[in-house]
Phi, psi and omega in degrees: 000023178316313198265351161297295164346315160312330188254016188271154192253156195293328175233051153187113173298331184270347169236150183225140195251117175153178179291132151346312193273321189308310209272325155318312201289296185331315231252341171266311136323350194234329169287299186312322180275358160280298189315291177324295173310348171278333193271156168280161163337285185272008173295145225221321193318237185236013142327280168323300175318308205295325169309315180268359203273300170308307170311295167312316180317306199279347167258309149356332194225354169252341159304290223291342180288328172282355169259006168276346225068011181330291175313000000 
C-alpha cells in the first residue's frame, strides 16, 4: 500500500486525501505489486495477463491526466 499511503491523512488514518484520478492510479499501482508478489516461476495462470491489463490501465489514465494538464 505503498503508493496509496501517500494520500492518506495523519491524523485519521481512515481518510484519505488528494485528486480522484491520482488516488485511483495509487490504488492500481499498489494492486500490482501485490500480484507481482504472488506470481510464480512457471506461472502460466490469469496472473500475468491481469498485471498486465493493470500496467496498461495505469499509463491510460497517466496519459490522459498530462493531456488534461495535470503534469
Amino acid at each position: 500500500m505503498k503508493h496509496l499511503l501517500k494520500f492518506q491523512d495523519a491524523h485519521a488514518p481512515r481518510l484519505f486525501f488528494g485528486l480522484e484520478e491520482d488516488i485511483r492510479i495509487a490504488v492500481l499501482k499498489d494492486e500490482i505489486v501485490e500480484l507481482q508478489s504472488r506470481l510464480q516461476r512457471t506461472e502460466t495462470g490469469y496472473l500475468i495477463p491481469t498485471i498486465s491489463t493493470l500496467q496498461q490501465r495505469v499509463r491510460e489514465m497517466e496519459k490522459n491526466e498530462v493531456k488534461n494538464g495535470k503534469f
